[in-house]
PAMAR-251806 format. One record per residue: x, y negated, z negated of N, C-alpha, C in turn. Coordinates in steps of 0.1 Angstrom, whole numbers. Each point is the difference from the previous one (the first is absolute). Layout:
NODE     npx     npy     npz    capx    capy    capz     cpx     cpy     cpz
NODE       X       Y       Z       X       Y       Z       X       Y       Z
...
***
This chain:
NODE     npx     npy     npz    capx    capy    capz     cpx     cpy     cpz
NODE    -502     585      84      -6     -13      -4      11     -11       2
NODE      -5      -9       8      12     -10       0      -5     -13      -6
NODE      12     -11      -6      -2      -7     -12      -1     -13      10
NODE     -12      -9      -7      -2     -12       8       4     -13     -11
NODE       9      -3       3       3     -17     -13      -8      -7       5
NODE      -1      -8      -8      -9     -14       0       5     -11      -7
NODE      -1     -12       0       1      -7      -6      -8      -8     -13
NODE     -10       0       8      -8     -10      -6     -13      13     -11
NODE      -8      -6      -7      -7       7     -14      -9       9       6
NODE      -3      -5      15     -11      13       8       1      -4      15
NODE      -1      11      12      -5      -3      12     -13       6       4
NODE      -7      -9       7      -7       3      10      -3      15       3
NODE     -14       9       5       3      11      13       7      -4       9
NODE      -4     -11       9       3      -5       9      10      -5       1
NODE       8      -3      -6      16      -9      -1       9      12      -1
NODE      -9      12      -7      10      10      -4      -1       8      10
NODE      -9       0      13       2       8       9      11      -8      15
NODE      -3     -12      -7      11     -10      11      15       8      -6
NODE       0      -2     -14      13       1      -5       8      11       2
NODE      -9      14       0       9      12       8      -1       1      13
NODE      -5      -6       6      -2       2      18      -9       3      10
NODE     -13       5      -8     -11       3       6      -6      -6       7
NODE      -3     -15      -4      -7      -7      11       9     -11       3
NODE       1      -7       9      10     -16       1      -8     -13       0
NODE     -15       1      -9       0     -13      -2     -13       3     -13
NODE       0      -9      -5     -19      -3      -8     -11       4       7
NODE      -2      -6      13     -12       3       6       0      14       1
NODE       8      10       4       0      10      -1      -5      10     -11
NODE      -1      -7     -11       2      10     -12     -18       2      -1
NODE      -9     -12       3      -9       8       2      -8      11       4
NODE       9       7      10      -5      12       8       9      13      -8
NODE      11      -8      -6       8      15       0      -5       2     -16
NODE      -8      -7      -6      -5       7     -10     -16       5       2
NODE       0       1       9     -15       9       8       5      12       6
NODE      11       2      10       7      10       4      10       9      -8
NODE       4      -7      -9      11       5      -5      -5       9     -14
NODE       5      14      -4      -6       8     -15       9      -6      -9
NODE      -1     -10      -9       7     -10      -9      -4       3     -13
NODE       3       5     -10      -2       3     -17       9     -10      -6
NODE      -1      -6     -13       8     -10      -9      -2      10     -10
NODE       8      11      -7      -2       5     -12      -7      13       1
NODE      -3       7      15     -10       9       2     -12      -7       1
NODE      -1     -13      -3     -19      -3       4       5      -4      16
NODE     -14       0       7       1      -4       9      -1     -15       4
NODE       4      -4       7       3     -17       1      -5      -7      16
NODE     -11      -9       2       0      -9      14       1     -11      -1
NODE       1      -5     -11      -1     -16       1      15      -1       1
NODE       5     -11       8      12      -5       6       6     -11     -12
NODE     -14      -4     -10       7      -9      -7       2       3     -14
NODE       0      16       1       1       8     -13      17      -1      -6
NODE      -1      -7      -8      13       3     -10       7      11      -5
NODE      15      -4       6       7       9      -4      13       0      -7
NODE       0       7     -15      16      -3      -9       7       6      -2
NODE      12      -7      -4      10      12      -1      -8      13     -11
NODE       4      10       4      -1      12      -6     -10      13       6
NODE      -6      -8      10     -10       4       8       2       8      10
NODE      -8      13       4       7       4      14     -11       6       7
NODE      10      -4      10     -11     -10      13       0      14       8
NODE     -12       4       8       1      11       9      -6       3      18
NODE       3      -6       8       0      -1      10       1       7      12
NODE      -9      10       7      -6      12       7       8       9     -13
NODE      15       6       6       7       9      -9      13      -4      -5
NODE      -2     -14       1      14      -9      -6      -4      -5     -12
NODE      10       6     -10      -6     -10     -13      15      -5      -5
NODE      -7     -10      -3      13     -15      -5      -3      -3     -15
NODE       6       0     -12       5      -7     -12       5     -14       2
NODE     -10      -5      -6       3     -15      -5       7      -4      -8
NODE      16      -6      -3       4      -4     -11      -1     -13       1
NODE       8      -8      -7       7     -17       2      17       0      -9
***
């Protein structure tokens, strides 16, 4: 599990898939949460403008990331 900081009180799906490397822009983030197997907490997750905080962990095909700040 690798640890993702943040700064601010919450990110984005979408800002948080810019933030580790997945996609290289916004426009993008709408497909890669249709393509992509994405859980926030074990639920499953598509909206791009789903909130995310520290303590949360994020899971992506078979990468999963911990949120702190």
């Amino acid at each position: 599990m690798r640890c993702v900081k943040i700064t601010t009180d919450y990110i984005t799906l979408g800002q948080f898939l810019k933030f580790i490397g997945l996609i290289n822009n916004g426009g993008e983030a709408k497909i890669a949460v249709k393509i992509l197997k994405i859980s926030i907490n074990d639920c499953p997750e598509d909206r791009r403008g789903c909130k995310i905080y520290p303590g949360d962990k994020v899971k992506v095909d078979k990468n999963c990331y911990f949120v702190e700040n």
